[in-house]
C-alpha positions as CSV (number, residue, x, y, z in Angstrom):
1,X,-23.2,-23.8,-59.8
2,X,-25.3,-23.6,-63.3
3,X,-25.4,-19.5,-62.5
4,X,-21.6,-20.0,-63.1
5,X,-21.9,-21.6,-65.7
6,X,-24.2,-19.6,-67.5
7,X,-21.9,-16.3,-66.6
8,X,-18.5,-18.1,-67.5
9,X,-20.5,-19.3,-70.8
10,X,-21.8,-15.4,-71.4
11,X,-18.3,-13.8,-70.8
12,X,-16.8,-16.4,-73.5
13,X,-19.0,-15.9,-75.7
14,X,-18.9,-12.1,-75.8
15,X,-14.9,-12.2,-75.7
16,X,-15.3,-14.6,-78.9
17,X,-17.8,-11.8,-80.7
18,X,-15.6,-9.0,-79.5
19,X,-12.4,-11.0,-81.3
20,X,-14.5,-11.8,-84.4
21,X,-16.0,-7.9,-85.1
22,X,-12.3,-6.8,-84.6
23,X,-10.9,-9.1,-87.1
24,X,-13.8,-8.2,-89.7
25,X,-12.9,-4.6,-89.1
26,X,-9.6,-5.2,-89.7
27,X,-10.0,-6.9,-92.7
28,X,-12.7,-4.5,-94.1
29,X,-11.0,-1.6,-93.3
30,X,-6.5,-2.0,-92.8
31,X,-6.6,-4.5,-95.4
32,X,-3.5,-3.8,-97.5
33,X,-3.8,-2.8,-101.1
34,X,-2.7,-5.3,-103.5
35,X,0.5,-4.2,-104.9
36,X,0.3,-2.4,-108.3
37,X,2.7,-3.4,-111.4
38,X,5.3,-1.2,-112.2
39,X,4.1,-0.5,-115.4
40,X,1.3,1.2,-113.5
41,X,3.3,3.6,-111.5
42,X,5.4,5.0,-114.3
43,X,2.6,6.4,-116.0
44,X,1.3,9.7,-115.0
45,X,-2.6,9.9,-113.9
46,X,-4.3,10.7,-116.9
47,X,-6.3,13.4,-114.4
48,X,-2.8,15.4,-114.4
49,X,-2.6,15.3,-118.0
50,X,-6.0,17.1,-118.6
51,X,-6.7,20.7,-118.6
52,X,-8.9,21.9,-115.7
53,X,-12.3,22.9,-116.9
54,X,-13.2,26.7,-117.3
55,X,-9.8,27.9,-117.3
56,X,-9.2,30.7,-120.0
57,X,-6.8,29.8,-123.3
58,X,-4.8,32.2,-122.0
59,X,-3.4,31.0,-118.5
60,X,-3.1,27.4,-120.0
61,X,-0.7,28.3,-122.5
62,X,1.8,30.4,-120.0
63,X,1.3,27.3,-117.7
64,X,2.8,25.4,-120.6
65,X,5.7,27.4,-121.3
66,X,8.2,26.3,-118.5
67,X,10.9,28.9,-120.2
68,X,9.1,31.8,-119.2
69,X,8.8,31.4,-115.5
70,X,11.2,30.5,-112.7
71,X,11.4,27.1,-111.6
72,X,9.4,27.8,-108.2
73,X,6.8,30.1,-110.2
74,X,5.9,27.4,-111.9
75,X,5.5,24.4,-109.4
76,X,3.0,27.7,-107.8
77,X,1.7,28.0,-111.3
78,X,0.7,23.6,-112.0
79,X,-1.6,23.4,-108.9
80,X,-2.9,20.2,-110.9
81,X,-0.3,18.6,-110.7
82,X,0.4,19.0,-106.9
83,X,-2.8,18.1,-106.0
84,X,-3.1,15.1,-108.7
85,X,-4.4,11.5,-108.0
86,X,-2.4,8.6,-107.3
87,X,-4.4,5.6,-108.1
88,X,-2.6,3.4,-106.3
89,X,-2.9,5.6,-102.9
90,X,-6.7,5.4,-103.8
91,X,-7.0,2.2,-103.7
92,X,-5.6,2.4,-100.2
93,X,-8.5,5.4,-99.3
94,X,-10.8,3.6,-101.0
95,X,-11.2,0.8,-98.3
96,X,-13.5,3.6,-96.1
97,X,-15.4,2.7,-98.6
98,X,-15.5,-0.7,-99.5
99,X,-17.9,-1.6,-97.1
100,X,-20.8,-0.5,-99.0
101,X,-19.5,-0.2,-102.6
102,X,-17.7,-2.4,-105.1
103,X,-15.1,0.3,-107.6
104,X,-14.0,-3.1,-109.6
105,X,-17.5,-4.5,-110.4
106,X,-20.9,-4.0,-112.1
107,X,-22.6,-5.0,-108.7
108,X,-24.6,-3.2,-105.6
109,X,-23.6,-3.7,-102.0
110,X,-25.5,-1.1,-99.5
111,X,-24.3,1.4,-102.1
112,X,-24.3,1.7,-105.9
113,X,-21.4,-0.1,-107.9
114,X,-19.1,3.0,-108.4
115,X,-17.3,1.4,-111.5
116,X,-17.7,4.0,-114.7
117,X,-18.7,6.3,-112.0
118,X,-16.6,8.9,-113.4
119,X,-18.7,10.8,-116.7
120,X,-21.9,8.8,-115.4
121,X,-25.0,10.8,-115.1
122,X,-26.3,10.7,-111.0
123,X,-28.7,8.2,-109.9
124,X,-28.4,6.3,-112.9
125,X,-26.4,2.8,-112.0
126,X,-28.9,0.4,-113.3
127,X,-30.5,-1.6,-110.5
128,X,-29.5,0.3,-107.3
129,X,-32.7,2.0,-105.6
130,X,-31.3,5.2,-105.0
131,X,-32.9,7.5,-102.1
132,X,-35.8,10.6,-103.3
133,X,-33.0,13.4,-102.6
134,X,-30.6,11.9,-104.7
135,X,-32.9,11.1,-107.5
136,X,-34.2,15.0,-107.1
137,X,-30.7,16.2,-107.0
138,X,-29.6,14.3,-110.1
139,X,-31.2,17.1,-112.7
140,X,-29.2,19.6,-111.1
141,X,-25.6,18.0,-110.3
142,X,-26.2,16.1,-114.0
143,X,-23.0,13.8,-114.4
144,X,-20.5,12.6,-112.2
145,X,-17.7,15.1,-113.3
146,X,-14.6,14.9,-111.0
147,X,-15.2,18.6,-109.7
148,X,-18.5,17.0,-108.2
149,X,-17.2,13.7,-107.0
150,X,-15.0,16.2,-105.2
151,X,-17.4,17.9,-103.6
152,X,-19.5,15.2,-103.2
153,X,-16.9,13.2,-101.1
154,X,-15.6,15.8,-99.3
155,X,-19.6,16.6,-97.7
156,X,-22.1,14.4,-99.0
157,X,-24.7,15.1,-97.0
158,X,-24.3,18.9,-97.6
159,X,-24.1,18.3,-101.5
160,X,-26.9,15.9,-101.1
161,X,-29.3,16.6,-98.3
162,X,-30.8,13.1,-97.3
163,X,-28.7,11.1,-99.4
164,X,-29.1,7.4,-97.8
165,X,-25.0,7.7,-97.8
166,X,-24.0,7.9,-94.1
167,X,-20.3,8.3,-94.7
168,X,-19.7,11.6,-93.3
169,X,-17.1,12.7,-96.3
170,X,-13.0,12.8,-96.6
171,X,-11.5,15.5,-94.8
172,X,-7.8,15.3,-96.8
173,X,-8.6,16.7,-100.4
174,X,-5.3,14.7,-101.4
175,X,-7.8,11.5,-100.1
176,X,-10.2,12.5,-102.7
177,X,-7.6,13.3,-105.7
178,X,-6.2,9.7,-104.8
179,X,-10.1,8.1,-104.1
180,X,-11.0,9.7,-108.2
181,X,-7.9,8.7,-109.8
182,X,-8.7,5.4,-108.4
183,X,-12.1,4.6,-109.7
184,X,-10.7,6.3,-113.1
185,X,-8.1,3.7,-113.5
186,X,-10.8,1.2,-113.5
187,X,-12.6,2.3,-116.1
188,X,-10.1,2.3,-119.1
């Protein structure tokens, strides 16, 4: 009779932990995104307003001039703006990553706080013990630019070889436009 007990006790336990861990993983990770003002959502991502780095003088100003082109020449011609950020949709992405990293606060979890992470030099959030490969890598990625957040997201372990970071990367680059506009929005 007490071997009974002891396996009815076991099974109800188990079914209790196996309830708990989903509910945590719901939480953590199909949590729904706080609803943003519409204030917020009227104004263009200031990430679709900026030039793209390294482009010649030249093809920005006949991107500019909308007169000159046909109307589907120049939704081909604004790949920025197809392919920019939606802060709000971040928020929503960014829950893969909430588990080990606060966006919204100067604090550490498993990860470094990724607030001002946009512009900040690599390796460099003040108290976070950051793994030897990505203090080596720091000299050569330099700062936190969005072109290497993108490629830093999309692989990190390829951009980083033996970062500490076990998240295997965002497949959708749309995910990562939306993940950057995100933490961006946080930081003005």
């Amino acid at each position: 009779m007490r071997t009974f007990v002891n396996l009815a006790a076991a099974v109800a336990i188990t079914l209790g932990l196996i309830f708990v861990v989903r509910g945590l993983a719901s939480y953590i990770f199909d949590k729904p995104a706080v609803p943003v003002p519409a204030a917020m959502k009227q104004e263009p991502p200031k990430s679709a307003a900026a030039k793209p780095a390294g482009k010649p003088a030249v093809k920005q100003a006949a991107a500019s001039q909308p007169s000159a082109q046909p109307a589907a020449k120049q939704a081909a011609a604004t790949p920025a703006a197809a392919g920019a950020g939606d802060p709000a949709k971040g928020k929503k992405v960014f829950n893969k990553c909430k588990a080990c990293h606060f966006a919204d606060k100067p604090k550490n979890k498993v990860g470094p706080s990724l607030l001002g992470v946009v512009g900040r030099p690599v390796a460099a959030f003040e108290g976070y013990k950051y793994s030897e490969a990505m203090k080596a890598k720091a000299a050569d990625i330099g700062t936190w630019t969005e072109d290497k957040l993108k490629a830093f997201l999309a692989a990190p372990k390829k951009v980083v070889p033996g970062t500490k970071m076990a998240f295997a990367g965002l497949k959708k680059e749309q995910d990562i436009a939306d993940i950057i506009a995100y933490l961006k929005s946080l930081q003005q």
